[in-house]
N, C-alpha and C positions, 0 to 999 in steps of 0.2 A: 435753664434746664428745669423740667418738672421734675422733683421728688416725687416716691408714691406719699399720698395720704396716709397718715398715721391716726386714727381716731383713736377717741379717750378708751376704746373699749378693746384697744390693743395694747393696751398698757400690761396684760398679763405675762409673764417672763417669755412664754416661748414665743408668741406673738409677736413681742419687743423686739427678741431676735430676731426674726424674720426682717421684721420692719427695716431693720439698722441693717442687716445683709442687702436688704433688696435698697435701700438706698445708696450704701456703698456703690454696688454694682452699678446702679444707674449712673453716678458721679465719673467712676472709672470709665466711662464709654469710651471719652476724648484722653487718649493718652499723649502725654504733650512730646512724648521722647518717640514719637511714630510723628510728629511734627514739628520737623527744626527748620523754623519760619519766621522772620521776622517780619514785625508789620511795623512802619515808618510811617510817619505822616509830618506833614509840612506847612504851615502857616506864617501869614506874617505878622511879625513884633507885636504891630499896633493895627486895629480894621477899627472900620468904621460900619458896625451892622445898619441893613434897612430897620425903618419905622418898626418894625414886628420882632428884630432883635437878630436877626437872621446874618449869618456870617455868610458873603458873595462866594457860592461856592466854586469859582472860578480861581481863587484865591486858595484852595485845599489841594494838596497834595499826597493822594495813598500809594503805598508804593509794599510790595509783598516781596522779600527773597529768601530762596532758599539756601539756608547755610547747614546744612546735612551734607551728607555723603551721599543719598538716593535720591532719584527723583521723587516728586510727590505732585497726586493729583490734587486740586482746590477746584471751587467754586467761585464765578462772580457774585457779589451782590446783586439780587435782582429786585424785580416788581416783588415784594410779600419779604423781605430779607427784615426788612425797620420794624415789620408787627408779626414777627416770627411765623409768617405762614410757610416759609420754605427755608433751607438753607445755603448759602450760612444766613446767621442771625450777625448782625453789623450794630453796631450803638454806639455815640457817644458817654463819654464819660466826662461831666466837669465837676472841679473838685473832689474827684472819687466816686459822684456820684450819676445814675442814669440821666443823662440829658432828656429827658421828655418831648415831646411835639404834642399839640392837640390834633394834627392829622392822623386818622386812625385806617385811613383806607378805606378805599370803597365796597372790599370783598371779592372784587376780579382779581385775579392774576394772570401777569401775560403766562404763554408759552415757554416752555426753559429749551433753548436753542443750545446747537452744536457747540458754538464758540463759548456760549458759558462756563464749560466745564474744560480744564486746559491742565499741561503738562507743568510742571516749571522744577527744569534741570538742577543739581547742583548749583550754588553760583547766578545764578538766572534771576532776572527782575523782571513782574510784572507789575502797570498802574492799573490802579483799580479803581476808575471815576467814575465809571454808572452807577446811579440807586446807593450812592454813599449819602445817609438821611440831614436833613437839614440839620446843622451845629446854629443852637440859637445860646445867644451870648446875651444876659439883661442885665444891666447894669455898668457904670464903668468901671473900672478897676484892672488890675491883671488876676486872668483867670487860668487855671493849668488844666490843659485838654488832655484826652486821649481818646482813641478808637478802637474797641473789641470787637473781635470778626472771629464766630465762632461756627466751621464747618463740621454737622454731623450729621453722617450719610444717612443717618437710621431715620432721622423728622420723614414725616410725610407731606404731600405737597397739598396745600388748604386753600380754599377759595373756590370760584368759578373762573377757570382756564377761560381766558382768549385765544380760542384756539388750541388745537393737539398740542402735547405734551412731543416733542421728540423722542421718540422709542432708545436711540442709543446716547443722547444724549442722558437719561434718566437712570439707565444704564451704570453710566459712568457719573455718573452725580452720587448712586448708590454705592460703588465701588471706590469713591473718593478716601483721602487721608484725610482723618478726623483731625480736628486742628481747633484747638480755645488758645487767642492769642490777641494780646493787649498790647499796643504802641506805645511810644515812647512820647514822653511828654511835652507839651509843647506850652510855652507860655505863651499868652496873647494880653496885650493890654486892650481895651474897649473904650476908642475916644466916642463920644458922647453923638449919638445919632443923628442924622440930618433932620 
């Protein structure tokens, strides 16, 4: 999430105010009690990453449900989701900290389609395997994972579209339930690369 900027030359009281109100506000967008979602993710023990360090994402398991009383709208992760051109924003976490990639994107973004934007009932589970960004793991040892999947309908959509936008798709990506939401942690040990 962007904060507003705070420059040295708002440092004067009423200014400061402002500052600290309108940052508030911006923090509160995503209220998490308008999101009772858990996000799961699933690994095994021990992998063995390729030569670049990269965990076989065939081996990753997301999994979203809703444990609320209401339905709530969400978002897939798509094309623009790992370099926050669109929402939601997805990341690994290892150690606490952002997993990084040096792929940065090329600046397109596909199209956000019908099925991206979806219902999930009380109870209900959906997986979430597309555009979950590469978990690259360096080194061996055991490392404690997790995944943040943060939907907020307010982002705008960034890049050069491949192709139209779907009108009601966007629609409802706008009208979606805001949702900041971290998995549960996954240990992985890292035997030693091919």
């Amino acid at each position: 999430m962007r904060y507003p900027a705070c420059t040295k030359s708002d440092l004067r009281p009423r200014a400061l105010l402002w500052c600290v109100i309108a940052g508030v506000l911006a923090a509160g967008r995503i209220v998490a009690s308008e999101c009772d979602v858990e996000l799961a993710i699933s690994l095994p023990a021990e992998v063995t990453p390729s030569h670049e360090g990269y965990v076989n994402p065939a081996d990753i398991t997301v999994i979203v449900k809703n444990i609320g009383t209401r339905t709530v709208t969400l978002v897939r992760p798509g094309d623009g989701s790992t370099t926050n051109r669109r929402t939601p924003s997805v990341a690994w976490l290892v150690e606490g900290k952002v997993n990084c990639i040096a792929f940065s994107g090329c600046g397109n973004i596909n199209a956000l389609k019908p099925d991206e934007v979806f219902d999930l009932a009380p109870g209900a589970t959906v997986a979430l395997a597309e555009w979950i960004p590469p978990l690259c793991l360096n080194g061996p040892g055991t490392h404690q994972v997790q995944l943040t999947y943060r939907n907020d309908p307010t982002v705008e959509m960034k890049g050069i579209p491949l192709g139209e936008h779907d009108p009601g798709a966007l629609e409802r990506m706008r009208r979606s339930t805001p949702c900041d939401l971290k998995s549960n942690t996954a240990l992985v040990t890292v035997r030693s690369s091919p």
